[in-house]
C-alpha distance (Angstrom), angle and dihedral (degrees) to the residues before:
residue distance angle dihedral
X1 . . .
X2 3.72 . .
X3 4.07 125.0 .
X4 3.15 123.0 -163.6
X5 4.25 103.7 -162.1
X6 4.01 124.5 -168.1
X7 3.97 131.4 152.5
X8 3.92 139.8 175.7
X9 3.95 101.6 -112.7
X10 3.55 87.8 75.6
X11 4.18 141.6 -102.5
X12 3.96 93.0 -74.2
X13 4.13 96.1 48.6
X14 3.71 115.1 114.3
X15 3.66 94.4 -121.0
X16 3.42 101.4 60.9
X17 4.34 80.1 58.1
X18 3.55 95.8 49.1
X19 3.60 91.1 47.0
X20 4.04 88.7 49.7
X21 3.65 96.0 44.8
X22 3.89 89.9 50.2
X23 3.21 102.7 47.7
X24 4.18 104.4 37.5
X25 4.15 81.5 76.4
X26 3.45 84.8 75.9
X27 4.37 114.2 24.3
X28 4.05 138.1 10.7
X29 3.62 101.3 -96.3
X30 3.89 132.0 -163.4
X31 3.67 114.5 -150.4
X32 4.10 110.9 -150.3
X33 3.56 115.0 166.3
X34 3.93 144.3 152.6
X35 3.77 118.0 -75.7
X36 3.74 92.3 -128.0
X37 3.79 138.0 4.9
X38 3.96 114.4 -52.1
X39 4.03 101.7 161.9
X40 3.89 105.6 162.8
X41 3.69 92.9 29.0
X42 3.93 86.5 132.7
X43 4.08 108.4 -172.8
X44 3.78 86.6 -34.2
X45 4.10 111.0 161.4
X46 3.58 123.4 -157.5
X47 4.10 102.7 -129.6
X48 3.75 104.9 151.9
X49 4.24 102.3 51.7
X50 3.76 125.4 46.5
X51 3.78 119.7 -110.7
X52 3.66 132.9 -110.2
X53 3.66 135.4 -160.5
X54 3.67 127.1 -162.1
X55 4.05 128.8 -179.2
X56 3.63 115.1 -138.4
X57 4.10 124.6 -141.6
X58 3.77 85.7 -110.2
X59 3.88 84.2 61.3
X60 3.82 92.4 -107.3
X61 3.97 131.4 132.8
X62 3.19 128.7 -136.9
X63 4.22 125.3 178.9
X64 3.79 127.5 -169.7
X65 3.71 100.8 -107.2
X66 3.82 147.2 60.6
X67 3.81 131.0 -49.5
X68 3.41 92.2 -100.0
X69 3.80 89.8 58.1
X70 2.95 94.3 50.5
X71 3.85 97.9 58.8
X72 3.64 96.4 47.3
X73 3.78 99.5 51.6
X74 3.78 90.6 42.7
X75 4.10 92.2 66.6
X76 4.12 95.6 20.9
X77 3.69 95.4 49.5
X78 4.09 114.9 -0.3
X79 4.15 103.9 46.6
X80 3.73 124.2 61.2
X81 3.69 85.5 -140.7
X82 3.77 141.1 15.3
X83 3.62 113.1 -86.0
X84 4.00 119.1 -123.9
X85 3.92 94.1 -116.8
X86 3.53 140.2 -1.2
X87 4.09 122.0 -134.7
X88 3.73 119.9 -168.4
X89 3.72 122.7 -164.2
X90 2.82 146.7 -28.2
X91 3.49 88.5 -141.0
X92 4.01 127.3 -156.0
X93 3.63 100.6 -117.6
X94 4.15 137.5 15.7
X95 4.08 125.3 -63.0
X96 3.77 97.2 -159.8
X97 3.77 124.6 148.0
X98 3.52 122.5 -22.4
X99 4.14 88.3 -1.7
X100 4.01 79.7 83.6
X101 3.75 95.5 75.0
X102 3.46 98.8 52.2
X103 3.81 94.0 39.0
X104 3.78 123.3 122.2
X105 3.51 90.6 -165.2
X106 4.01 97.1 53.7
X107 4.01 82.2 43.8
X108 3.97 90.6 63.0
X109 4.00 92.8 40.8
X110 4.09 83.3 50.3
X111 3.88 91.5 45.9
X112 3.48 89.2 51.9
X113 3.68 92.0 56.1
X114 3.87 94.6 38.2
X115 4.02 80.8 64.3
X116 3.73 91.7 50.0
X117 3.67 112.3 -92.0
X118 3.55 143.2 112.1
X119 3.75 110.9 -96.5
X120 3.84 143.6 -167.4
X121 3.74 136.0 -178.8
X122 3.78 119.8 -156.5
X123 3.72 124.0 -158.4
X124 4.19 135.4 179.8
X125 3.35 110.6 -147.2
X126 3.86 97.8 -135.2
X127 3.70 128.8 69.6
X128 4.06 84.0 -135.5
X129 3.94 122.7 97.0
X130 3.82 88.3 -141.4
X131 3.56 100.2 111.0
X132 4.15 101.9 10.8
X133 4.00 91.0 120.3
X134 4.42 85.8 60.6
X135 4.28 78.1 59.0
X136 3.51 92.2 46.3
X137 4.15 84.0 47.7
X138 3.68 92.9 49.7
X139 3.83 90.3 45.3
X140 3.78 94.1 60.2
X141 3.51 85.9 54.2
X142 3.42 112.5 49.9
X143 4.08 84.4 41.7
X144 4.21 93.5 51.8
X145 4.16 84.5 44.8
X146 4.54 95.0 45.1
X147 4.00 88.1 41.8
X148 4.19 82.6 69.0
X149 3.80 101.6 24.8
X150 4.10 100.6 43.1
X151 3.82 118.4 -179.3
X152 3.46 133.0 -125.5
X153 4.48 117.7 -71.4
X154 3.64 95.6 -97.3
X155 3.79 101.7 46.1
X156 4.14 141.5 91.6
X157 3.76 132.0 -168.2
X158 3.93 111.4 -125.4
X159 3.48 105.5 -156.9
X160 3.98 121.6 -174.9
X161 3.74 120.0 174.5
X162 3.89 125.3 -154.9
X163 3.83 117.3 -109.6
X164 3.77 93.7 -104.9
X165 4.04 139.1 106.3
X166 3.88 109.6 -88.2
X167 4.09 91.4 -106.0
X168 4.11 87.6 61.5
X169 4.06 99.7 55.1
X170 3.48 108.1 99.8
X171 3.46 100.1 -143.4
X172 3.63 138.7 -67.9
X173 3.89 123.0 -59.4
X174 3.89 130.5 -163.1
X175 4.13 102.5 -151.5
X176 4.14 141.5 157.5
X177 3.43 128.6 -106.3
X178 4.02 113.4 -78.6
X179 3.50 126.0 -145.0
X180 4.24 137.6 -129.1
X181 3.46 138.3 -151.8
X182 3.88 115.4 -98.0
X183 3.96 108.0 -76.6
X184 3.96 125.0 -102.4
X185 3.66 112.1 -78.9
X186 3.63 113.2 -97.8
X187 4.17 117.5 -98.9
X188 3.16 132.4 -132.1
X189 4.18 122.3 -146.6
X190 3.68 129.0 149.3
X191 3.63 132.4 -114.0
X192 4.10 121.1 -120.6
X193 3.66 90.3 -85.9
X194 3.76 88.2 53.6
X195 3.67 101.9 -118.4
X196 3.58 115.5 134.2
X197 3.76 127.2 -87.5
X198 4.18 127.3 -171.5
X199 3.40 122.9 -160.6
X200 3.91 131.7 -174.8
X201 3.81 120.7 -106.4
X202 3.49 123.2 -123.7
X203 3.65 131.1 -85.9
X204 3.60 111.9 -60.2
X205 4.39 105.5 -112.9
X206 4.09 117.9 -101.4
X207 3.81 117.9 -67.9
X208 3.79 113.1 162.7
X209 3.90 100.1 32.1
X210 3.71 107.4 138.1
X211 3.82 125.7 130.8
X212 3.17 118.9 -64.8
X213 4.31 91.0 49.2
X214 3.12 138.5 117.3
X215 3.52 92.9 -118.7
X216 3.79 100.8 39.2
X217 3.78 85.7 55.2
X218 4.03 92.9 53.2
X219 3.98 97.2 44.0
X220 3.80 77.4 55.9
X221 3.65 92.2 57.9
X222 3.60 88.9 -112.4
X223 4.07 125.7 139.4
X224 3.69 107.8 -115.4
X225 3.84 124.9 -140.9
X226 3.68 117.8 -178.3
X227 3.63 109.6 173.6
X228 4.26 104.1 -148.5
X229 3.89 128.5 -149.9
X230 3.79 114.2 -137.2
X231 3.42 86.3 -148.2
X232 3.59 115.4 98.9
X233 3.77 105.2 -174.4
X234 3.44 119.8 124.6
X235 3.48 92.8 -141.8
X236 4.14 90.1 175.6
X237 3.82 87.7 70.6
X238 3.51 94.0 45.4
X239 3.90 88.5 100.6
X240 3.21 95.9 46.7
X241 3.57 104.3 45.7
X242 4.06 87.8 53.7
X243 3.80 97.1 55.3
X244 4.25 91.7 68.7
X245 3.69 95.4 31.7
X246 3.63 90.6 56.8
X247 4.01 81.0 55.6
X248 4.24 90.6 64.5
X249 3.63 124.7 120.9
C-alpha cells in the first residue's frame, strides 16, 4: 500500500512524524506538507505565485503553499503513480463541528478524494504532544480497517482522538458533525508603533453536543469518526428554493 500523508501545521510539526512513523509499518508513504504553519487554510489554492518543492534530509517535502497544494502536486507532479489513500494530519488540536470548514487538514483529506482516493484526516484534540503517538495508534487503525471497508466516491473519514494514552479511549465511535456557538468577536489592539492590529477571537463554546457528536463522543474519551460528504448541496431545500425562483422575472 502506498500513503500519501500531508497536514496544515506544517512539514516540521510533530504530528505529521508520528503519523509517518506509525503508519510506514504498514505502506510506503510520501510526506508533502506546508513549509510553515497554515491551520485554517480551508481548500485555499495558491493561483497567483508559482510553487516550490523542497525534500528535506529526513526525506520529507515540503512546498510553499496550502494543504491543498500540497496534495495535488504531490500525485500530479511529485509521485510516479497515485497513491492508494491519502492521510492528513495528525493535527495539534481537535476539528470538531464547524472547525471542519475552515480546516486545512480536512481540505487535504477532501483533496485527496477530489483526485479520486479514499481519504482520512486525523486530529488530537490537544495542542500538547503528550499523547500524539495514541493518534498515530488510532490512525493505523482506522487506515488497516478503510483499506478493506472503502466508502462511497464523495466521502472522507474525520477522525479525532481524545487526548489520552491508548489504554484510556473507550472505544471507537461513528458520530455527526456537532455544532458551536458563534466565535468571539475579533479585537482590535495596536502594535508598538501604534498602528492597528486585529486578531480573531477564540473558538466560540459548545452548542450542539449531544450524543451521537463528534464532540460528545471525544469529551467521553471516545475516538470520533465522522465520515464527510464533499457534496455540499442542501438537497432538502432544493424544493423549496425552486418554488420562488420559478417566481423571477
Amino acid at each position: 500500500m502506498k500513503i500519501l500523508i500531508s497536514n496544515d501545521d506544517g512539514v516540521f510539526a510533530p504530528g505529521i512524524e508520528a503519523l509517518y512513523e506509525a503508519l510506514s509499518t504498514i505502506a510506503e508513504v510520501t510526506v508533502v506538507a506546508p513549509d510553515r504553519n497554515l491551520s485554517g487554510a480551508s481548500s485555499a489554492l495558491t493561483l497567483t505565485n508559482p510553487l516550490r518543492l523542497h525534500k528535506h534530509k529526513n526525506g520529507f517535502y515540503s512546498v510553499n503553499g496550502t494543504p491543498t497544494d500540497c496534495v495535488h502536486l504531490a500525485i500530479n507532479q511529485l509521485l510516479p503513480e497515485p497513491p492508494d489513500m491519502v492521510v492528513a494530519g495528525i493535527n495539534h488540536g481537535a476539528n470538531l463541528g464547524d472547525d471542519t470548514f475552515y480546516s486545512g487538514t480536512v481540505a487535504a483529506a477532501a483533496e485527496g478524494r477530489n483526485l479520486g482516493l479514499p481519504a482520512i484526516a486525523m486530529s488530537l484534540a490537544s495542542r500538547s504532544e503528550d499523547n500524539m503517538k495514541c493518534a498515530a495508534q488510532v490512525a493505523k487503525k482506522v487506515v488497516e480497517h478503510l483499506k478493506e471497508h472503502p466508502l462511497k466516491s464523495d466521502q472522507i473519514l474525520n477522525v479525532n482522538v481524545p487526548d489520552v494514552t491508548f489504554e484510556n479511549i473507550n472505544g471507537f465511535s461513528v458520530t455527526r458533525l456537532g455544532k458551536r456557538h458563534k466565535a468571539e468577536m475579533m479585537t482590535k489592539q495596536q502594535d508598538p508603533w501604534g498602528r492597528e492590529i486585529y486578531w480573531y477571537g477564540t473558538l466560540g463554546k459548545e452548542l450542539d453536543a449531544g450524543e451521537g457528536t463528534d464532540f460528545f463522543a471525544v469529551n467521553n474519551n471516545e475516538v470520533s469518526i465522522t465520515p464527510l460528504k464533499i457534496d455540499m448541496t442542501a438537497y432538502s431545500s432544493l424544493e423549496t428554493v425552486s418554488s420562488w425562483v420559478k417566481k423571477i422575472k
